[in-house]
C-alpha positions in Angstrom: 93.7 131.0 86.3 94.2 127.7 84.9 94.9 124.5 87.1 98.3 123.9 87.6 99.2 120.1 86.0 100.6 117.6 88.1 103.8 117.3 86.5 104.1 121.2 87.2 103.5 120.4 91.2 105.8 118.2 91.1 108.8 120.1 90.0 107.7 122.6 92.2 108.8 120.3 95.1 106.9 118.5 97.5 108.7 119.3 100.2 107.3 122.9 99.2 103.9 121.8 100.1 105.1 120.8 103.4 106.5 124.0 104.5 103.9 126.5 103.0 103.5 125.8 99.5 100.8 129.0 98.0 97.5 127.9 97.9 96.5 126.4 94.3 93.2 126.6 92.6 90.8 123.6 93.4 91.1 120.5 91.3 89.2 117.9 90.1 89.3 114.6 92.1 91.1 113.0 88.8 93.7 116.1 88.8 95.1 115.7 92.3 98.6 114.8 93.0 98.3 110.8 94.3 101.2 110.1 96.8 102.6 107.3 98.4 104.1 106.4 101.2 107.1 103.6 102.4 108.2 104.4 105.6 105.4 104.9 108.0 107.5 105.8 110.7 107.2 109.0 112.5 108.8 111.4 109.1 107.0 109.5 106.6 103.6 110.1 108.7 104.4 113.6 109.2 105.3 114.4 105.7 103.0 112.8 104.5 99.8 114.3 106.8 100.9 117.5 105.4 100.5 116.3 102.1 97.2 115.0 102.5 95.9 117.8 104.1 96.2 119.6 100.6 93.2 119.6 98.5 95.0 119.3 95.3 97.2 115.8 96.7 95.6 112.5 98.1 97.4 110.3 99.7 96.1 106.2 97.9 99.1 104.1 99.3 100.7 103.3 102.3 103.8 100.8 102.5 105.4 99.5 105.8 106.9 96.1 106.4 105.1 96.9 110.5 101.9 96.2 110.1 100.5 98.1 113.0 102.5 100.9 112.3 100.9 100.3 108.6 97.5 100.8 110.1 97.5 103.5 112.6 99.2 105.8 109.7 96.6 104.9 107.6 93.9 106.2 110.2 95.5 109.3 110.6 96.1 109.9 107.2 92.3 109.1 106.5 91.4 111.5 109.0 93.5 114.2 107.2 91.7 114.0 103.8 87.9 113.1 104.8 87.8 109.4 105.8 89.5 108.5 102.3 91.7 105.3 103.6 94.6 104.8 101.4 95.6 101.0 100.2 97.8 99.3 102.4 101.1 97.3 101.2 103.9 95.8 103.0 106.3 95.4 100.2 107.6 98.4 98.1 107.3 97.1 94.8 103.1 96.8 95.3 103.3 101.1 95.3 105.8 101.3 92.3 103.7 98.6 90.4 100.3 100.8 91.1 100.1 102.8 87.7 97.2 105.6 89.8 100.4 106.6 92.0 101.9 109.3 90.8 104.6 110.5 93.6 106.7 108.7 96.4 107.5 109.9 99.6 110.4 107.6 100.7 110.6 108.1 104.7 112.3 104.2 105.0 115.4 103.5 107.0 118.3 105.5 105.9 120.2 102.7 104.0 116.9 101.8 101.5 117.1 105.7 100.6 118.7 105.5 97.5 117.4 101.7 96.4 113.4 102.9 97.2 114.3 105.9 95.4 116.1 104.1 92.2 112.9 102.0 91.9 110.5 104.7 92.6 112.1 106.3 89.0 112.3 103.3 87.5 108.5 102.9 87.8 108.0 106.0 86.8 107.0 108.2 90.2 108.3 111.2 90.7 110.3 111.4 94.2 110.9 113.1 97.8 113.0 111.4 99.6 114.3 112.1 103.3 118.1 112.7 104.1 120.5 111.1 103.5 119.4 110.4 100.0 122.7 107.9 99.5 125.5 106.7 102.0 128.4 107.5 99.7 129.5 109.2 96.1 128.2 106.0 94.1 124.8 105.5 94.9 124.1 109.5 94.9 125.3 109.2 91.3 123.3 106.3 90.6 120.1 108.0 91.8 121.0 110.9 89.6 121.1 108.8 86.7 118.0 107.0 87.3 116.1 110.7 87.8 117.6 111.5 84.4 117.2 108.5 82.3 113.5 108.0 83.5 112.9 112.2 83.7 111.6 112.3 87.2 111.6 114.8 89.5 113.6 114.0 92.7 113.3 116.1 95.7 115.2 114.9 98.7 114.6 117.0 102.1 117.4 118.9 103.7 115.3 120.6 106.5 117.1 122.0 109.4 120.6 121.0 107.6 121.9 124.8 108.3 119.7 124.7 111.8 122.1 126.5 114.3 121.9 123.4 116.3 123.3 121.2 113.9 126.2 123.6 113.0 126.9 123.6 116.6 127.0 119.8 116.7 129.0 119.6 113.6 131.7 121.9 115.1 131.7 120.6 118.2 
């Protein structure tokens, strides 16, 4: 079997990997999948855990603007892939600036979505983003165009959307 590329993983979906993805032949430290984080809150961390928990992903950078919630993600995190502490940021633009990153998780307040997203594709990361992805037609278009003229992969999660709960909320 030959190891899958990164570009390949990618397209597959993070948000695969978080649900189950099929177990992939071991890679090479240099081959893994290196993610980072903005948003450490509760989503980001969870997502993000189950990310690092893979051997073929490694989570190198965390970004929060809290910086104790900056630092107990990054314990956890290093406990999920052998003590290896990911690099600590509290502005954005240090992760999109990093060239070793090759992936974003965006787990921010809803209404820096789209903008931490934009820039994310701009830098050249590939993307998962949390819902809402935008807050209205235009910015879901402008992140569309930004994933096409910079040919990134953008996966934004839509877990539990059709949950019976939710529909039952919706048409309440």
């Amino acid at each position: 079997m030959n190891p899958i590329k990164r570009r390949t993983f990618l397209k597959a979906g993070l948000a695969s990997s978080v649900i189950g993805f099929p177990s992939l032949q071991a890679l090479g430290a240099n081959d893994r999948v290196q993610v980072a984080l903005v948003g450490c809150g509760g989503r980001g961390t969870q997502v993000t855990s189950s990310l690092a928990s893979r051997s073929d992903v490694v989570c190198t950078q965390l970004c929060d603007i809290h910086e104790d919630r900056l630092a107990r993600t990054a314990d956890f995190i290093a406990k999920q892939q052998g003590g290896v502490k990911p690099l600590l940021a509290t502005h954005m633009e240090e992760i999109f600036a990093n060239k070793d990153v090759d992936a974003v998780v965006v787990a921010t307040p809803d209404h820096w979505h789209t903008p931490a997203a934009i820039l994310a594709c701009q830098a050249g990361k590939d993307v998962y983003v949390e819902k809402p992805f935008s807050h209205n037609i235009w910015e879901g278009r402008k992140l569309v165009e930004a994933a096409r003229k910079y040919k990134r992969v953008v996966q934004v999660g839509t877990q539990n959307r059709s949950a019976p709960y939710n529909l039952a909320a919706r048409d309440y």
